[in-house]
Backbone as JSON Lines, residues from 0, in Angstrom:
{"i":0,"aa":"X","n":[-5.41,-9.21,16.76],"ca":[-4.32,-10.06,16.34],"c":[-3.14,-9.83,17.26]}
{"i":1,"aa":"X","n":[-2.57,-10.67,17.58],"ca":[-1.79,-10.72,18.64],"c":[-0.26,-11.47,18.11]}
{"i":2,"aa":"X","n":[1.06,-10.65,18.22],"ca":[2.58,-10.83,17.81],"c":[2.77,-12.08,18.95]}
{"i":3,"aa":"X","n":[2.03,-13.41,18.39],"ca":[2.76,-14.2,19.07],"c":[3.83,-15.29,18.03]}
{"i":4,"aa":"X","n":[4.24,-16.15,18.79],"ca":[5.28,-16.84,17.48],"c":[4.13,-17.33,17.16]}
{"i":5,"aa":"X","n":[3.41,-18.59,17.34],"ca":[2.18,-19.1,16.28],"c":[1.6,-17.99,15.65]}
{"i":6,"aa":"X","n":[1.53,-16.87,15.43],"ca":[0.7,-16.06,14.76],"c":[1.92,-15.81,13.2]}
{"i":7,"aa":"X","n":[3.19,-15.48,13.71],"ca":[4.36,-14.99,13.04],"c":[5.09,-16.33,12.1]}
{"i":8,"aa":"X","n":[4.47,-17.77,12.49],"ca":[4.5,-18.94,11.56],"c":[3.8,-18.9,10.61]}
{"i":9,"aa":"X","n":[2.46,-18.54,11.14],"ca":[1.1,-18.87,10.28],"c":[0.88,-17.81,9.16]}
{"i":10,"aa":"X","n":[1.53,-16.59,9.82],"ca":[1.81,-15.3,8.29],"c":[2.84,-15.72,7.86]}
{"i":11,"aa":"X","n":[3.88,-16.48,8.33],"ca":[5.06,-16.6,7.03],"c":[4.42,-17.67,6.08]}
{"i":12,"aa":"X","n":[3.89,-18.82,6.61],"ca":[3.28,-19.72,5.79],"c":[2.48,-19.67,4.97]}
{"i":13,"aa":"X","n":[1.2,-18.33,5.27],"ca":[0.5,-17.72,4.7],"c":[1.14,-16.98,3.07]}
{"i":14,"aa":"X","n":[2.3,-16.25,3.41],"ca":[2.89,-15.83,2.28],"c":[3.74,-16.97,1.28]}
{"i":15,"aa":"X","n":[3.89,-17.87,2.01],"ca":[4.57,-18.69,0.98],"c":[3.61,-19.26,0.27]}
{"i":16,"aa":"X","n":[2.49,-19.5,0.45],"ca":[1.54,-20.39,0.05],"c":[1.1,-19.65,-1.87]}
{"i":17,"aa":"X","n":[0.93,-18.5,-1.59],"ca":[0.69,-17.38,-2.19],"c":[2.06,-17.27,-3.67]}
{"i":18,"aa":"X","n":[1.2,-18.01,-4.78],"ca":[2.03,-18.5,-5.92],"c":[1.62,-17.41,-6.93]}
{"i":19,"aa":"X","n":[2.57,-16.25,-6.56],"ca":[2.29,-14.94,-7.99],"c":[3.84,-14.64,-7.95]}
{"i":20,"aa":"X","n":[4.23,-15.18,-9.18],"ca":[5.68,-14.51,-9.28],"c":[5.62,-13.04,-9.95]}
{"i":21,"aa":"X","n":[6.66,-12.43,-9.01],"ca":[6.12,-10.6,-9.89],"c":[7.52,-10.7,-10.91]}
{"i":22,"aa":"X","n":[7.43,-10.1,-11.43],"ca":[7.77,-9.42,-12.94],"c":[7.6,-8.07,-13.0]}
{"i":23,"aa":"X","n":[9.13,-7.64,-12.19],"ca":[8.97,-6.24,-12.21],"c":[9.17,-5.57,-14.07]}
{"i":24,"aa":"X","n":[8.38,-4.85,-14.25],"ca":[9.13,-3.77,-15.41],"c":[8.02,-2.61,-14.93]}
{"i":25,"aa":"X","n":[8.96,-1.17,-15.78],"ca":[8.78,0.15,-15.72],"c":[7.91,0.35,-16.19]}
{"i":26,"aa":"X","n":[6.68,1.25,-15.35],"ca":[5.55,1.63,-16.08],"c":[5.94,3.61,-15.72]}
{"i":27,"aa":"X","n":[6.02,4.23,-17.06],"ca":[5.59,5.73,-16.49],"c":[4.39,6.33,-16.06]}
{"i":28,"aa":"X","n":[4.25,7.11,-15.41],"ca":[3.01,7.69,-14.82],"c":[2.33,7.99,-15.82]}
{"i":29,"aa":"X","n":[2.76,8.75,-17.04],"ca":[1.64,9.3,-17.9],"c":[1.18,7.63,-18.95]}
{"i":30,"aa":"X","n":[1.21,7.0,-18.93],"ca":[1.47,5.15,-19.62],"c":[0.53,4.52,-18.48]}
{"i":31,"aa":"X","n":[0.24,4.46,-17.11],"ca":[-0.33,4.17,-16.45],"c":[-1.72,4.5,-16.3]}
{"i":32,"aa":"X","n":[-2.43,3.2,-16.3],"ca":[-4.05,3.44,-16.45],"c":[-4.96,3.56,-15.04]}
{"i":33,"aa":"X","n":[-3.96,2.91,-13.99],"ca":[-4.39,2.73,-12.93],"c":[-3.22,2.31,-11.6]}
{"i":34,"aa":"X","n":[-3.42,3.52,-10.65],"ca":[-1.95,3.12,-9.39],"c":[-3.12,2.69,-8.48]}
{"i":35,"aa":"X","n":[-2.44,2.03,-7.18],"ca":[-2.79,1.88,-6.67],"c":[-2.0,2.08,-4.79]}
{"i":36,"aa":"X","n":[-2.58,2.03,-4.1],"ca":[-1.36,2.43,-3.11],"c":[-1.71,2.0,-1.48]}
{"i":37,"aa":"X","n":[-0.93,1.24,-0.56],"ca":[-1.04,1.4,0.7],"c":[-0.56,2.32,1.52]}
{"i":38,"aa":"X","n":[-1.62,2.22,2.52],"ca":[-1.22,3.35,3.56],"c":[-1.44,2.96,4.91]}
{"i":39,"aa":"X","n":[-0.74,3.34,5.61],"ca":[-0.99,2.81,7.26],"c":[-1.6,4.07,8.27]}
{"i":40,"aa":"X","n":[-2.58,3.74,8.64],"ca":[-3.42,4.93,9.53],"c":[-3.25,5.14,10.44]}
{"i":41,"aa":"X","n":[-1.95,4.78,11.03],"ca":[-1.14,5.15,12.45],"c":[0.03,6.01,12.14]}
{"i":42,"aa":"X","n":[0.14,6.02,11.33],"ca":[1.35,6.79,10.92],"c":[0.93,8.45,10.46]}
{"i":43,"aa":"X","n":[1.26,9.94,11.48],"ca":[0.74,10.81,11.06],"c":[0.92,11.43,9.68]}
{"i":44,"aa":"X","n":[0.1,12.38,9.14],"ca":[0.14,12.71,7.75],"c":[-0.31,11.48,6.98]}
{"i":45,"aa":"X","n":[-0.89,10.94,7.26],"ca":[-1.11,9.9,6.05],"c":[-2.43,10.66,5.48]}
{"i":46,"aa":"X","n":[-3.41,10.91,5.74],"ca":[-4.58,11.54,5.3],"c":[-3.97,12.79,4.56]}
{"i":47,"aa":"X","n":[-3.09,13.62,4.27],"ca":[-2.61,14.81,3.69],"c":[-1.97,13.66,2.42]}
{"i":48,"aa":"X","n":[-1.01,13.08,2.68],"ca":[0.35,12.03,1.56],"c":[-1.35,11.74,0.53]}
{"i":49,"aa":"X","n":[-2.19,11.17,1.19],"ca":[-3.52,10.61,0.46],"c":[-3.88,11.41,-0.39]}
{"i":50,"aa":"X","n":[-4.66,12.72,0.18],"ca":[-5.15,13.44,-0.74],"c":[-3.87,14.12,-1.77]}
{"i":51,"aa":"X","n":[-2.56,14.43,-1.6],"ca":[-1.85,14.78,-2.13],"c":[-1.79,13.47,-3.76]}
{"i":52,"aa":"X","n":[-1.74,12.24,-3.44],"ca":[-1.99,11.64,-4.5],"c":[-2.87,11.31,-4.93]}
{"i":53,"aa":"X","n":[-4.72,11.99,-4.61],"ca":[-5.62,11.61,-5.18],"c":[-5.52,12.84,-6.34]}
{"i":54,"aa":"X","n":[-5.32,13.83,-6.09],"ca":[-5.17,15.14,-6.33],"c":[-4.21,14.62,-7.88]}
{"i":55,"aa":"X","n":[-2.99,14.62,-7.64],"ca":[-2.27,14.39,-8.76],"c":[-2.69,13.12,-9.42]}
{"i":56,"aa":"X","n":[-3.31,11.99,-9.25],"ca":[-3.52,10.8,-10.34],"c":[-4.91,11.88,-10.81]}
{"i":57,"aa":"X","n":[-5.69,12.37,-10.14],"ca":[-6.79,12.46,-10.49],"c":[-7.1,13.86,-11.82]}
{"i":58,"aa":"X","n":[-5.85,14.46,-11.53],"ca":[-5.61,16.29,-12.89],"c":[-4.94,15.16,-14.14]}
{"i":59,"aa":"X","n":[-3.55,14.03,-13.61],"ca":[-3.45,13.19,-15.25],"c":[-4.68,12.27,-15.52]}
{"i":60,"aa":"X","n":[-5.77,12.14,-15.32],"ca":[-6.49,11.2,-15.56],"c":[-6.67,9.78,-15.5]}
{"i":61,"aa":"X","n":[-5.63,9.43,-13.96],"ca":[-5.24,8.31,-13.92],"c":[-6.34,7.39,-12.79]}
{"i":62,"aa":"X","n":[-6.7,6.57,-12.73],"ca":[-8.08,6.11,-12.14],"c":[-6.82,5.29,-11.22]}
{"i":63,"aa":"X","n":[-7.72,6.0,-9.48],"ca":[-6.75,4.89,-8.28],"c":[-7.81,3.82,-7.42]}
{"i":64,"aa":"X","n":[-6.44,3.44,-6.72],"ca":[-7.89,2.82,-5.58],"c":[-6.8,2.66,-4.54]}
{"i":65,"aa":"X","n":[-7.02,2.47,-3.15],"ca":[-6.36,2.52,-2.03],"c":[-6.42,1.38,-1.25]}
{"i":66,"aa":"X","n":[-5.5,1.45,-0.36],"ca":[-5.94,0.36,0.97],"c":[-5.62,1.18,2.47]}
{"i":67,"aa":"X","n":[-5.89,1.84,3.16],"ca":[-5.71,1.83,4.68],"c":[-5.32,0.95,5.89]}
{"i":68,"aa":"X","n":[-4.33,0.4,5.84],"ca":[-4.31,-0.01,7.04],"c":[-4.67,0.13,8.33]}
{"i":69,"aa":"X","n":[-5.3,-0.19,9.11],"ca":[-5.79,0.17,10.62],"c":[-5.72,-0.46,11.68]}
{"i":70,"aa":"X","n":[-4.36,-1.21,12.08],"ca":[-3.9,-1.94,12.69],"c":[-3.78,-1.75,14.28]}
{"i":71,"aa":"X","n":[-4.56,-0.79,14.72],"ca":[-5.04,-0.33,15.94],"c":[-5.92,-1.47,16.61]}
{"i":72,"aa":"X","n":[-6.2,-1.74,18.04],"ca":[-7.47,-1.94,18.81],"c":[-8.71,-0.84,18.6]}
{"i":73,"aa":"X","n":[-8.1,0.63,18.64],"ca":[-8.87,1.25,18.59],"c":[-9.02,1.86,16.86]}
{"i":74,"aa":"X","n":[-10.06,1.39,16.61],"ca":[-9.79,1.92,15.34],"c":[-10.02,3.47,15.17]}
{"i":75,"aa":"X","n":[-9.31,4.13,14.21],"ca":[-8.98,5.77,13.31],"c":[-10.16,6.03,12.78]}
{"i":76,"aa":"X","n":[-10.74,7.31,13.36],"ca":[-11.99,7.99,12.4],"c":[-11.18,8.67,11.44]}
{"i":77,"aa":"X","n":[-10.78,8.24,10.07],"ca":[-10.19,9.55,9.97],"c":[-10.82,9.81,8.62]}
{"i":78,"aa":"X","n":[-12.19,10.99,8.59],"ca":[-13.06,11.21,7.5],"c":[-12.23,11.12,6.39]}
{"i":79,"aa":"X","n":[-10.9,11.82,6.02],"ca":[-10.5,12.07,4.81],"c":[-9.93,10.53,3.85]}
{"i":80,"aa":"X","n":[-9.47,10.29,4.57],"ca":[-9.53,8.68,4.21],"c":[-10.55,8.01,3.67]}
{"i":81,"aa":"X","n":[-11.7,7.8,4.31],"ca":[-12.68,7.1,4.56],"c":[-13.84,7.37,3.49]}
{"i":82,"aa":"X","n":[-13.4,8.72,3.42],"ca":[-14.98,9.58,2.73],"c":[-14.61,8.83,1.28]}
{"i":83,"aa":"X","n":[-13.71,8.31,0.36],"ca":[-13.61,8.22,-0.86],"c":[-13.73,6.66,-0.97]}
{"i":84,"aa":"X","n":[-14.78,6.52,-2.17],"ca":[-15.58,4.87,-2.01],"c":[-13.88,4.17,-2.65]}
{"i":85,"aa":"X","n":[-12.89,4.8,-3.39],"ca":[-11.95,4.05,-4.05],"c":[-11.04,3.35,-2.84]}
{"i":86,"aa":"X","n":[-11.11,3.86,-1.74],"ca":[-10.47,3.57,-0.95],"c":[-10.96,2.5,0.09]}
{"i":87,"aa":"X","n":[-10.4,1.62,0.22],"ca":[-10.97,0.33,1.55],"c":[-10.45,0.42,2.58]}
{"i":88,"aa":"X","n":[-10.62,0.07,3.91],"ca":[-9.62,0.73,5.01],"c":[-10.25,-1.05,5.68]}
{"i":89,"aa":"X","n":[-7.92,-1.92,6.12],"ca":[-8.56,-2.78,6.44],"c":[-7.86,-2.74,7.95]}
{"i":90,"aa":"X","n":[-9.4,-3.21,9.08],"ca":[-9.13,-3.11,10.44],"c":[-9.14,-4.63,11.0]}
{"i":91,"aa":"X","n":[-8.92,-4.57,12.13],"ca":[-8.7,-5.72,12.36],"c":[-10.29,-6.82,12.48]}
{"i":92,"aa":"X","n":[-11.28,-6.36,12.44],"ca":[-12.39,-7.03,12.39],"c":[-12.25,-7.5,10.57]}
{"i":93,"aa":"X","n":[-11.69,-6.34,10.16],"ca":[-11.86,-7.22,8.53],"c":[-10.53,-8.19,8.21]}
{"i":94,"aa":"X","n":[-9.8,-8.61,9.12],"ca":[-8.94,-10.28,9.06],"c":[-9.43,-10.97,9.7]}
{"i":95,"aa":"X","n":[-8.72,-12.42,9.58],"ca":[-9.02,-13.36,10.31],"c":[-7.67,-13.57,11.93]}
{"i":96,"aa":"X","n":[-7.8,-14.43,12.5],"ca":[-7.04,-14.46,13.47],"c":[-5.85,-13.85,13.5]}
{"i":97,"aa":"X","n":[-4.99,-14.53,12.18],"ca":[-3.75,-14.24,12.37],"c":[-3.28,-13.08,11.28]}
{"i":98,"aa":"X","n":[-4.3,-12.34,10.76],"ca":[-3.79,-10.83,9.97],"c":[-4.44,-10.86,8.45]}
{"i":99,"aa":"X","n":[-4.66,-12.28,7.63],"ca":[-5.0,-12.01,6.31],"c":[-6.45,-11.54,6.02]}
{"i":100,"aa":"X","n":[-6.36,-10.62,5.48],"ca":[-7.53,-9.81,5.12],"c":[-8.17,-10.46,4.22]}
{"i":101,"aa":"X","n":[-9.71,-10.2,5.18],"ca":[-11.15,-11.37,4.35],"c":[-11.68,-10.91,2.6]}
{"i":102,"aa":"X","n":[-11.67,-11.36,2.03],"ca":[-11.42,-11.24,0.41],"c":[-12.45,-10.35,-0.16]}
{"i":103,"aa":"X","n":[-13.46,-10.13,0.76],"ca":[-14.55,-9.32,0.35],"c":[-13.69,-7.65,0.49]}
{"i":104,"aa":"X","n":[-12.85,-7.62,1.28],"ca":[-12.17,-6.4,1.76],"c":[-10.91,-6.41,0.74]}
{"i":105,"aa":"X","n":[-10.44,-7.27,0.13],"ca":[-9.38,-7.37,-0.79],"c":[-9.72,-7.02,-2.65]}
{"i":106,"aa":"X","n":[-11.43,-7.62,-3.0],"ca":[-11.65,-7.69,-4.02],"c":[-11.7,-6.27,-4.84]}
{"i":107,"aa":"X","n":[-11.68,-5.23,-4.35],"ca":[-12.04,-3.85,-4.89],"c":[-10.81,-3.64,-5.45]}
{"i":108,"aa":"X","n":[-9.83,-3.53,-4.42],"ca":[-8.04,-3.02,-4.82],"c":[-7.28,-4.0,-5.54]}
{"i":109,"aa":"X","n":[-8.06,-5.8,-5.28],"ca":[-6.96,-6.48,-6.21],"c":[-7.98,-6.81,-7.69]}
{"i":110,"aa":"X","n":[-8.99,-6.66,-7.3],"ca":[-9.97,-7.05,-8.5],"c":[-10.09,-7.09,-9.79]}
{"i":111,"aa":"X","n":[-9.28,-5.58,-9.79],"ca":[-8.83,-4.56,-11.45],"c":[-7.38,-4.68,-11.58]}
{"i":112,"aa":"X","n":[-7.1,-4.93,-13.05],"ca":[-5.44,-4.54,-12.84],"c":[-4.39,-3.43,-12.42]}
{"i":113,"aa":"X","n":[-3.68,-3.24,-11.95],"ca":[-2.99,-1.83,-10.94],"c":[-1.76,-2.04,-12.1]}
{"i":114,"aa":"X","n":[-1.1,-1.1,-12.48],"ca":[-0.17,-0.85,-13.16],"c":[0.98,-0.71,-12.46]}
{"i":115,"aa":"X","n":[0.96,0.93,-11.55],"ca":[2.09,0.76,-10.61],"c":[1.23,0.77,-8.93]}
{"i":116,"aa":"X","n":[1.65,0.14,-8.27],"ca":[1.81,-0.49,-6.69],"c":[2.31,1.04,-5.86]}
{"i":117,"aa":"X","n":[2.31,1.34,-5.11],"ca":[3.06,2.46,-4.07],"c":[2.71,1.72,-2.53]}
{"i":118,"aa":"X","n":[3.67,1.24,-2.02],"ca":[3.44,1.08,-0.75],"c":[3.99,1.85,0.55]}
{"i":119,"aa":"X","n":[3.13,2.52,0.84],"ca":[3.74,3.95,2.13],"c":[4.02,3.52,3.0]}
{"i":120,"aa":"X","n":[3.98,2.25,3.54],"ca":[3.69,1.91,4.83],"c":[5.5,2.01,5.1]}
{"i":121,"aa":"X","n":[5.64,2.23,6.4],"ca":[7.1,1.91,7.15],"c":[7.18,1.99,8.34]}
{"i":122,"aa":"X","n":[8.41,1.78,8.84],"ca":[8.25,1.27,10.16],"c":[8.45,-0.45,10.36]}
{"i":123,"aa":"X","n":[7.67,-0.98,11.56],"ca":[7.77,-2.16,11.67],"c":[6.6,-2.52,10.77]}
{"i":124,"aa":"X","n":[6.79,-3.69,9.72],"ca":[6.11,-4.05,8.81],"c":[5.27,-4.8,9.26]}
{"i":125,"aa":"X","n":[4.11,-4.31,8.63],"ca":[2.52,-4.9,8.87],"c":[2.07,-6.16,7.81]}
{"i":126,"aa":"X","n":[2.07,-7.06,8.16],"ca":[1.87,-8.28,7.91],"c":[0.6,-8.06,6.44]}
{"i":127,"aa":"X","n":[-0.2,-7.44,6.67],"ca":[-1.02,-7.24,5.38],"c":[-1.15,-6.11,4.47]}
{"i":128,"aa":"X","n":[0.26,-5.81,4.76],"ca":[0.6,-4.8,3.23],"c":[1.9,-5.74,2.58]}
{"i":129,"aa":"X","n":[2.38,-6.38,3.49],"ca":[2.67,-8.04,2.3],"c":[2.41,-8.54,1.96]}
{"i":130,"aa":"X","n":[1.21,-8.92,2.57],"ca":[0.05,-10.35,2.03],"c":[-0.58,-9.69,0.76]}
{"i":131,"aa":"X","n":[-0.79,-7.9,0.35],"ca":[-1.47,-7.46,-0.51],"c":[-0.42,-7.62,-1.74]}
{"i":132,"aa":"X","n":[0.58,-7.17,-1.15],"ca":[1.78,-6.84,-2.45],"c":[1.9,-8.15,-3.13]}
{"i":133,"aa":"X","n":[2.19,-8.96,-1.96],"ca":[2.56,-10.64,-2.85],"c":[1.27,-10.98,-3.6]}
{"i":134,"aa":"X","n":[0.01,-10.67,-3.18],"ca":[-0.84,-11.3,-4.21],"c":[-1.51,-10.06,-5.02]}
{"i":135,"aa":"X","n":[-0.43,-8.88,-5.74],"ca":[-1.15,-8.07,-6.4],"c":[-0.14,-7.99,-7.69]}
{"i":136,"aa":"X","n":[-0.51,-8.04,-8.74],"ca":[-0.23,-7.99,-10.29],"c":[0.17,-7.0,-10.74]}
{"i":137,"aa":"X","n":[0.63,-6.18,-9.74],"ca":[0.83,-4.28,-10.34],"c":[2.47,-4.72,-11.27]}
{"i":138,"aa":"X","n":[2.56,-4.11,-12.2],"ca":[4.28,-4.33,-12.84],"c":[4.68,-3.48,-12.14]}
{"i":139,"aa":"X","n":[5.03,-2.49,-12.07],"ca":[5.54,-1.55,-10.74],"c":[5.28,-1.65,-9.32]}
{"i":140,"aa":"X","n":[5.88,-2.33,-8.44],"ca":[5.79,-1.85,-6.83],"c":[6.92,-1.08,-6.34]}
{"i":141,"aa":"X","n":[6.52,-0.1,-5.77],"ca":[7.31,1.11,-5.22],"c":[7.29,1.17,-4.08]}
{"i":142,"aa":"X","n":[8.34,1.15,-3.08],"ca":[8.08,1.1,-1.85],"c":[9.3,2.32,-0.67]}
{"i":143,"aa":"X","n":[8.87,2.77,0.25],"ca":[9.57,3.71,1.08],"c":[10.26,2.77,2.23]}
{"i":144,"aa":"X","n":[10.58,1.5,2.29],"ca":[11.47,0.89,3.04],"c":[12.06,0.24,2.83]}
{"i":145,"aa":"X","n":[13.19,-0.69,3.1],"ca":[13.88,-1.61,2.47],"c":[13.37,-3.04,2.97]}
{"i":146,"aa":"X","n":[12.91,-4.18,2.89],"ca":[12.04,-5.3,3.49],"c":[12.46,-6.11,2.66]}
{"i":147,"aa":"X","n":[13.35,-7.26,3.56],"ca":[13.0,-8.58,2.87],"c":[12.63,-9.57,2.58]}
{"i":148,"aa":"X","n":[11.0,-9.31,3.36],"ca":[9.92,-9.69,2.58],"c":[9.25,-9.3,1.38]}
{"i":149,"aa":"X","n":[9.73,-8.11,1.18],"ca":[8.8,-7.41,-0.29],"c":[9.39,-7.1,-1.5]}
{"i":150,"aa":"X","n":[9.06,-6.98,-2.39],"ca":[9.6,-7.39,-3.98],"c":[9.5,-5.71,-4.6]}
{"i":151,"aa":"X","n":[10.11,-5.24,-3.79],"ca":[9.82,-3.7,-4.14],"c":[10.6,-3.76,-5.63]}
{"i":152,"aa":"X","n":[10.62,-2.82,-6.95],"ca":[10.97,-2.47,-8.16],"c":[11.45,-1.76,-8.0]}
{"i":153,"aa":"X","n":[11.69,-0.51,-6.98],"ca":[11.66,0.96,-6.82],"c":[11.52,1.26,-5.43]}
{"i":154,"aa":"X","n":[12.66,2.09,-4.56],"ca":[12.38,2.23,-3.52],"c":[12.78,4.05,-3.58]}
{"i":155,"aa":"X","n":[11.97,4.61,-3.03],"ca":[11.71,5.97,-2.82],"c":[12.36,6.46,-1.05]}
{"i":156,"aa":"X","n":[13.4,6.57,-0.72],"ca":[13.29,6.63,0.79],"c":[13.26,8.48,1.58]}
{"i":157,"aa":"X","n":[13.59,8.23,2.5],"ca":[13.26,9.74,2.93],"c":[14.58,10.34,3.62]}
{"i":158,"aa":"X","n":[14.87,11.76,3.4],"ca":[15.61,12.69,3.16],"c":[16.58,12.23,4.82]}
{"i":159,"aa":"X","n":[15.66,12.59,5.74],"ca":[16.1,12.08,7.02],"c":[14.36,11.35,8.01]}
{"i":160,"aa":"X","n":[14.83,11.18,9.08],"ca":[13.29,10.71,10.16],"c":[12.04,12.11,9.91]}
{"i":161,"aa":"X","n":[12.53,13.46,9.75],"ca":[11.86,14.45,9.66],"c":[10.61,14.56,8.48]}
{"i":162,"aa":"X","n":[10.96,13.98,7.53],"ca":[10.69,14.03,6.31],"c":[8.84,13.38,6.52]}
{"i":163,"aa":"X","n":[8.09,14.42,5.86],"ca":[6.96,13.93,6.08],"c":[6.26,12.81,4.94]}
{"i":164,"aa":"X","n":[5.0,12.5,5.5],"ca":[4.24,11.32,4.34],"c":[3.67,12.58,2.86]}
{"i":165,"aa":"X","n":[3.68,13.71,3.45],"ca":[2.94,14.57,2.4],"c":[4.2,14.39,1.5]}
{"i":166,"aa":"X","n":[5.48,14.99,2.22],"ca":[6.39,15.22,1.13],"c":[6.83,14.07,0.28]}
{"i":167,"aa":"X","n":[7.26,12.63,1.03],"ca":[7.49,11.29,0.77],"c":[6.4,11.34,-0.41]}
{"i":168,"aa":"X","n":[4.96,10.97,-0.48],"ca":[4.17,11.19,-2.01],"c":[4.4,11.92,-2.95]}
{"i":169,"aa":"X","n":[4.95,13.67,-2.58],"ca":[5.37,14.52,-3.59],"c":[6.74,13.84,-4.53]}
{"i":170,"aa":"X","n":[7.6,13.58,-3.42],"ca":[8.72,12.93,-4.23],"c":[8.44,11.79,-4.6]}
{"i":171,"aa":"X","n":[7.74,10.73,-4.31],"ca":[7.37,9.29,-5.46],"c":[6.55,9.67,-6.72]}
{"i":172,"aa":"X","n":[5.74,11.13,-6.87],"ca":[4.98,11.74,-7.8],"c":[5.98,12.13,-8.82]}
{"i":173,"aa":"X","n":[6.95,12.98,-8.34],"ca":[7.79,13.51,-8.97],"c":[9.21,12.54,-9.38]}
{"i":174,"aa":"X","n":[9.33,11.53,-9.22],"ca":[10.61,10.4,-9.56],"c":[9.57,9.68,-10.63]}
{"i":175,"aa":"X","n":[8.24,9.35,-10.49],"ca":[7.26,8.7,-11.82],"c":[7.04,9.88,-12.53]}
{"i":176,"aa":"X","n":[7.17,10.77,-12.86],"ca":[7.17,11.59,-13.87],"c":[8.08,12.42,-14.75]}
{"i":177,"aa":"X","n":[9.59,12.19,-14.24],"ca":[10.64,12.02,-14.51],"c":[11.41,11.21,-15.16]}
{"i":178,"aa":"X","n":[11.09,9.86,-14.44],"ca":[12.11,8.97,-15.5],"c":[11.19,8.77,-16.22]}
{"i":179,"aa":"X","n":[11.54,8.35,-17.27],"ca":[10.5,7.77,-19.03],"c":[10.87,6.77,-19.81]}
């Protein structure tokens, strides 16, 4: 997929098309039946931030499912990611030309209802961790950037640039288990 302007029309058009009005309200972590969360696989520590929140949904008994971004040419081996069936990892063979991810790769994470949303991704924003958010039903989306493309409920940001993805999950763990 290639940042050209026809590509950067055809994803804005793409998102408008896309008729889910969200309705944010507060879900607490222990009230939550199911999170769900993006992650971008260029960004280091993401495989640690991961297991750090499979780890904690998985001691409250909270059932997840994931998405990976892999917005590389070269795509990321990265076992820890990969090894867990809850998780889908989408590369660029699984979109079409201009970024929206093919529905067979979408149906696992949007399929079930998600309670609260977590979106890790930051940086320059990746075209299909919007396309997921706008067409996902979670009442909670939580997000670590400020975008105004995205309908964040809750934004979690980081201490300074230093601040890692492990710690960034500890503190979105610990702000959902706090407020009530």
């Amino acid at each position: 997929m290639r940042n050209w302007f026809l590509t950067r029309i055809l994803q804005r058009k793409a998102l408008k098309k896309i008729n889910n009005p969200h309705k944010g309200r507060y879900v607490s972590l222990s009230s939550a039946r199911r999170v769900g969360f993006i992650v971008d696989a260029c960004i280091p520590g993401t495989a640690e931030a991961v297991h750090v929140l499979k780890k904690e949904l998985t001691g409250r008994g909270i059932a997840y499912t994931g998405i990976c971004i892999d917005p590389g040419k070269e795509p990321l081996s990265d076992k820890e990611i990969a090894s867990d069936s809850c998780i889908s990892i989408i590369r660029r063979k699984n979109t079409n030309w201009y970024g929206i991810p093919r529905p067979d790769t979408l149906n696992v994470f949007l399929g079930q209802p998600i309670d609260i949303l977590i979106d890790m991704t930051s940086g320059k924003r990746l075209f299909q961790a919007d396309y997921i958010i706008k067409r996902s039903t979670a009442a909670l989306i939580i997000g670590v950037d400020t975008s105004p493309t995205s309908q964040y409920d809750m934004i979690v940001s980081r201490k300074d640039e230093n601040t890692s993805e492990t710690e960034l999950a500890k503190n979105i763990i610990k702000y959902l288990t706090t407020i009530h």
